[in-house]
N, C-alpha and C positions, 0 to 999 in steps of 0.2 A: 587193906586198901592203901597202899603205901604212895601210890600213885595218886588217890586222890587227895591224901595230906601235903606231898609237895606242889601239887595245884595250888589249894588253899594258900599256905605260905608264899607262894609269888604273888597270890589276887586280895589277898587281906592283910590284916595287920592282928598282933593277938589279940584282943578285947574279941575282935569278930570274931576270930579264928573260937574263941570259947564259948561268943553263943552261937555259933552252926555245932559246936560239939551238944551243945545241953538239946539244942533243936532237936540232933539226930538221935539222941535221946529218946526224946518223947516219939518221934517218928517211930523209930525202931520198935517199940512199946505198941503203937496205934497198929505198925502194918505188919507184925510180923506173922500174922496168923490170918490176914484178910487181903489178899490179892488185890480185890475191888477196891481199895481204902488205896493201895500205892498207887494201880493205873491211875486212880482219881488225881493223886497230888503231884504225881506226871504232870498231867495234864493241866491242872490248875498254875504249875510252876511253870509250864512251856505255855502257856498264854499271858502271864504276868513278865517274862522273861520278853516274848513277841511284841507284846502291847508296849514295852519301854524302851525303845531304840535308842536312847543315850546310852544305857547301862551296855545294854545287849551287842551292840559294836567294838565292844571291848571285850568280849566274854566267847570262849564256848560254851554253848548252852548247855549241848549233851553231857558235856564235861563236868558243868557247874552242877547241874541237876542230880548228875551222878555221885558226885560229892555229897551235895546235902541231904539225900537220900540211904549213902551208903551204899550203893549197888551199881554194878559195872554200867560201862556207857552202851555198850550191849542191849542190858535190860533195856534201859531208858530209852532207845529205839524203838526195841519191842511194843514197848507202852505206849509209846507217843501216837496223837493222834495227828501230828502237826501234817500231815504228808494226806492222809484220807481225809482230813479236814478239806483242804484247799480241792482234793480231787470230788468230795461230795458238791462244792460250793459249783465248780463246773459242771458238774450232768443235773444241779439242781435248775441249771441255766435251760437245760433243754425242754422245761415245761414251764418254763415261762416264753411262750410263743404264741403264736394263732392258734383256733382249736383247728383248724386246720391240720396241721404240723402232729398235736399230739394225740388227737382224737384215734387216730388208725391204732396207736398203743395199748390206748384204753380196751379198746374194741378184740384187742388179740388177748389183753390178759383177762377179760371179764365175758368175751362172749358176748358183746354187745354191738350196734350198729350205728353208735353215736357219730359216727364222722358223715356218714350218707343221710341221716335225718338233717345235721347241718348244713351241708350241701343243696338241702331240697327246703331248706329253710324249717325243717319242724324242729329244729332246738337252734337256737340264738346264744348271744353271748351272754345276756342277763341270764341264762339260764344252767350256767356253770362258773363256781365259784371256787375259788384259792381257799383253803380253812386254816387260821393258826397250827402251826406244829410245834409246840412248846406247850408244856405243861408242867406246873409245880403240884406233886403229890404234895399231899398237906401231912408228910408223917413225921416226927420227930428231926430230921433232918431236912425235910422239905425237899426232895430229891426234885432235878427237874429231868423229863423226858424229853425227849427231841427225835420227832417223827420227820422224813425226807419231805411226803408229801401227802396232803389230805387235802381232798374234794367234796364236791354236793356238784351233781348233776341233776337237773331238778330234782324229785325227791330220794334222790339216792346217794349214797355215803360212800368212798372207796377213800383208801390208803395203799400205799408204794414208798417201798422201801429197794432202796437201792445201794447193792453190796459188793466190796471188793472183794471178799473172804465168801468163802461158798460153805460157810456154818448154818449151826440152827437157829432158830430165831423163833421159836415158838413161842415160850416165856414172854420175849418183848411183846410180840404180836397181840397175846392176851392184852397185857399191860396197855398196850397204844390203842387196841378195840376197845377197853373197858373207858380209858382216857376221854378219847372221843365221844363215846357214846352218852358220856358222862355231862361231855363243854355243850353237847347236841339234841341235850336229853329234853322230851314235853311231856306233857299228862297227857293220858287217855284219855278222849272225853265221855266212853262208853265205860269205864271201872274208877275212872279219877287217879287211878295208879299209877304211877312214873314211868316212861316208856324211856326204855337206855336200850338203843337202835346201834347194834355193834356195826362197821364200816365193812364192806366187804374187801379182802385183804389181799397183795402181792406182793412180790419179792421178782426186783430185777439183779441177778450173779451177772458180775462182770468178766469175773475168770472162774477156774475149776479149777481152784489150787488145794484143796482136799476134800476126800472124798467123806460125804454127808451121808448116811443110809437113813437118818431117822426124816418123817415130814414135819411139814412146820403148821400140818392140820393141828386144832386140841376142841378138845370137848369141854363144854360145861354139863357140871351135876347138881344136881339137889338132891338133896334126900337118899343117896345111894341110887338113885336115875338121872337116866342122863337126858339131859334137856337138847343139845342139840351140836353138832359136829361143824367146828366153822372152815372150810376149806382154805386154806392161803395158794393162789394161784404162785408159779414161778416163770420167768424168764429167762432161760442162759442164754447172753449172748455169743459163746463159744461156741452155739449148735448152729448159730445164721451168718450164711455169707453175705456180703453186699447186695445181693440180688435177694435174696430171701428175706429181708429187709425192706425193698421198694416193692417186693409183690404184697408183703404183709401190711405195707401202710406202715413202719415203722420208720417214718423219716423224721422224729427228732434223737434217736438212738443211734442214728447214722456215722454219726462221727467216733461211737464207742465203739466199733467194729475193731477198730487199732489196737484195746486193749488185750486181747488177747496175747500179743505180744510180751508183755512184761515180765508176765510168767514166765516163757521162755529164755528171756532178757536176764531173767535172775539166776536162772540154773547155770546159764551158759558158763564155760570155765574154760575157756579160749577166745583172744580176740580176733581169728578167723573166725569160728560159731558166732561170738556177737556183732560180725560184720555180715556175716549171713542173714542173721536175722533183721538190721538194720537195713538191709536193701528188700527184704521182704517187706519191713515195713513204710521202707518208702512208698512203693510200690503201691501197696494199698492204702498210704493216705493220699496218692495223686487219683488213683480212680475213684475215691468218697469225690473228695475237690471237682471230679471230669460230673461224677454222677449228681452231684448238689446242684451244680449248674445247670442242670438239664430239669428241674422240677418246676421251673418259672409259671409252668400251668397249671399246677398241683398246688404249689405256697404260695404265701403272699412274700412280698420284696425280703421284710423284716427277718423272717425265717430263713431265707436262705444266707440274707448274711451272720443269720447266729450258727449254723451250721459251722460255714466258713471261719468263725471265729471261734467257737469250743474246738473244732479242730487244729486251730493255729495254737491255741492252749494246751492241747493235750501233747502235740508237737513237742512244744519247747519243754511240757515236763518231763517228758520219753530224752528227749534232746541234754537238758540238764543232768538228769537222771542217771540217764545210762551211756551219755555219747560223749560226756566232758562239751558238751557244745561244740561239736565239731558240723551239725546238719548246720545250724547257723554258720559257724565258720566258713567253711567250703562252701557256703550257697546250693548245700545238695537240692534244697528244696526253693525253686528260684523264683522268691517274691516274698514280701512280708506281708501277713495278712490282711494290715489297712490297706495297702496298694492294692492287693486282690479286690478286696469288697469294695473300692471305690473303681476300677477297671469293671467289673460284675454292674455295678449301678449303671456309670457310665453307659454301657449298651445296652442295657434295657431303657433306660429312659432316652435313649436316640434312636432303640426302636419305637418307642411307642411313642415320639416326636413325629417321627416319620409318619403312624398311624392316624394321627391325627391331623397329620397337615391334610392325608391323602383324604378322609373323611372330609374336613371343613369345606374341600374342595370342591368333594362329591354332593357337599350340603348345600354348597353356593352355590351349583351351578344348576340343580334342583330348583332351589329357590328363586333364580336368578328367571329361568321357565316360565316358572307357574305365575311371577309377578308379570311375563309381557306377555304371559296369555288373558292374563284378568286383564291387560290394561291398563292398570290401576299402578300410579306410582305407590302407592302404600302396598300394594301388593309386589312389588319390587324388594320394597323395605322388609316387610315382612318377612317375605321366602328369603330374605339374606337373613335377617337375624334370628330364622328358626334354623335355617342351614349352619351359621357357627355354634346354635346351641344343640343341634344334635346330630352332626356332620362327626364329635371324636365319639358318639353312642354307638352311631349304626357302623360307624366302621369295625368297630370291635364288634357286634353282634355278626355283621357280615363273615369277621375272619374265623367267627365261633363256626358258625353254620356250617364253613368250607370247612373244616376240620371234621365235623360231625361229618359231612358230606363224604370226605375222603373216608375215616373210620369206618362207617356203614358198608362202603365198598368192601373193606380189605376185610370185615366179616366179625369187627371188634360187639361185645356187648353193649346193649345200650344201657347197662347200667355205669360200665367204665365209660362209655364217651360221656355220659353227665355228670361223671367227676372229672375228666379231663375238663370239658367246655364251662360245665354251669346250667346248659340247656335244662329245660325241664323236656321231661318223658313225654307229656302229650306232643311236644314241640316234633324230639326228634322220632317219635312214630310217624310221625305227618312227614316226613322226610324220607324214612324207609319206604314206607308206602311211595312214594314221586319216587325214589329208584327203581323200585320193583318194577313199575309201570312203565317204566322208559326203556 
């Protein structure tokens, strides 16, 4: 490692220089037979190295690390989590939304129909909960675990795990089912016996960068029998285009459409191919951006600008990444994403200014009627101030109806017009019915 001793001697002085030698020492001692023990002090040395920006602005990291380890900077890539870290810390952003947003996800990996019960008001928002994802095994080392994502929809348990690597993951899966079941666990009040209720489990693959044959199903036994098979659902986002996406209800995954590109990005071994590829992915992150836009009826405000921003994030990672910052440079992609989401607000709430003027209007002059039909100045009074109090309701229920209205025409189900509107079913049968009629 000749390369890393002349490091050292430009970055220390000898006193250092001989305890990094005794260090790597003991290092060398601890990891040379346990893979898991050096990813660990990667990892631990590139978050102590990240967390000290005095030190760390003076330093290659990779380099440093390589050093006091003894193994090429290479490896220490390898290892690092510094890169998947930052990329989990993004798509963990897309389930902190509306259930709205995430509910359709839910519902594609577990076979359930939670987003249309919310819709129609039979689950609420008390009625789904964020659950710790950290856990210290209590074993000689106290390891801690770190699960993406754990829920309770009322009485039910689900975990989601989201992966750049299209490995197996059975082993954790155990581990994180047993974890949970364990933070979640009650007595039975029928045997008094401890009831450890495993999560039911999936896996969202970002890319299909090698090939997996084994499942990430496992069984538990007792006794040389087997008590019971826990399925792990999975996602590839590599099998769904943008459209397979908004038909499935998967509008907070929207923005990870893009990755499939990386892969590619990596292989590439010509800067024509990785100019190819980077208009490709232009390309598809301007129609996410065209197609976010268009959900206004579907999400609520907040949602769509999270969209827009895990996409302006993942942007600039692809951008740094792979482009030397040239998409920012050039302005290939022309906007910064706070100006997007503030242009995006902007006209929805000057549409819905608009709505409500024309409402207030429709309420005043309502009211304005009924008060010099009664005669009654309080009846003046009144129809005015029931007219500005629900003059911006009915107008939004009005523009509901005329949607439904047109829908019904063009032969849409009426179970998507009452996720489009909000209407309730008896509403809009009462509506079919007056078409049919007419």
């Amino acid at each position: 490692m000749k390369n890393n001793t002349e490091y050292t001697e430009k970055i220390l002085d000898s006193s250092a220089q001989e305890a990094v030698f005794n260090l790597r020492e003991v290092i060398d001692n601890t990891t040379k037979d346990n893979a898991e023990d050096l990813k660990d002090l990667v990892r631990v040395l590139e978050k102590l190295f990240d967390n000290n920006k005095a030190i760390a602005q003076f330093l290659d990291i990779d380099k440093t690390i390589a050093h006091l380890l003894n193994i090429s900077e290479d490896k220490v890539k390898k290892l690092s989590n510094r890169e998947n870290a930052k990329l989990d810390a993004i798509m963990k952003k897309l389930f902190e939304t509306s259930p709205r947003m995430f509910l359709g996800t839910i519902d594609n990996l577990y076979e359930t129909n939670y987003r249309q019960q919310y819709l129609t008001g039979r689950l609420v928002d008390s009625d789904i909960k964020f659950l710790p994802t950290e856990f210290v095994r209590e074993t000689f080392r106290f390891e801690m675990l770190k699960a993406d994502i754990s829920l309770q929809i009322k009485n039910n348990y689900y975990q989601i795990e989201i992966q750049t690597s299209h490995d197996n993951m059975a082993i954790r899966f155990a581990r994180y089912g047993l974890e949970i079941g364990l933070k979640n666990c009650t007595t039975n009040p029928e045997t008094g016996a401890w009831k450890i209720e495993l999560p039911e489990q999936s896996v969202i693959y970002l890319e299909n960068n090698q090939n997996n044959p084994k499942s990430n199903d496992y069984e538990l036994w007792w006794r040389n029998e087997k008590l019971a098979t826990i399925q792990v659902k999975d996602l590839k986002i590599w099998e769904l285009d943008i459209d397979d996406m908004l038909d499935k209800k998967l509008y907070n995954l929207l923005p990870m459409s893009i990755f499939q590109y990386r892969i590619q990005l990596k292989k590439a071994t010509s800067n024509k191919e990785k100019q190819k590829i980077k208009n490709e992915f232009l390309k598809k992150a301007k129609q996410i951006l065209k197609k976010a836009k268009a959900l206004s009826t579907k999400l609520v405000d907040g949602d769509i600008d999270l969209i827009i921003t895990v996409l302006g994030e993942l942007i600039n990672y692809f951008d740094t990444r792979f482009f030397n910052g040239s998409i920012e440079r050039l302005g290939e992609f022309k906007m910064t994403f706070t100006e997007e989401i503030q242009s995006y607000r902007t006209r929805i709430n000057t549409a819905k200014a608009e709505g409500k003027a024309e409402g207030l209007a429709e309420g005043k002059a309502e009211g304005l009627a009924e008060g010099l039909e009664k005669g009654k100045a309080e009846g003046l009074a009144e129809g005015l101030e029931k007219g500005e109090a629900t003059g911006e309701a009915k107008g939004r229920v009005n523009e509901k109806i005329e949607i439904a209205k047109n829908s019904l025409k063009k032969g849409f189900e009426i179970d998507v017009i009452m996720e489009i509107t909000g209407l309730p079913e008896k509403e809009l049968k009462k509506l079919q019915a007056e078409i049919s009629q007419s």
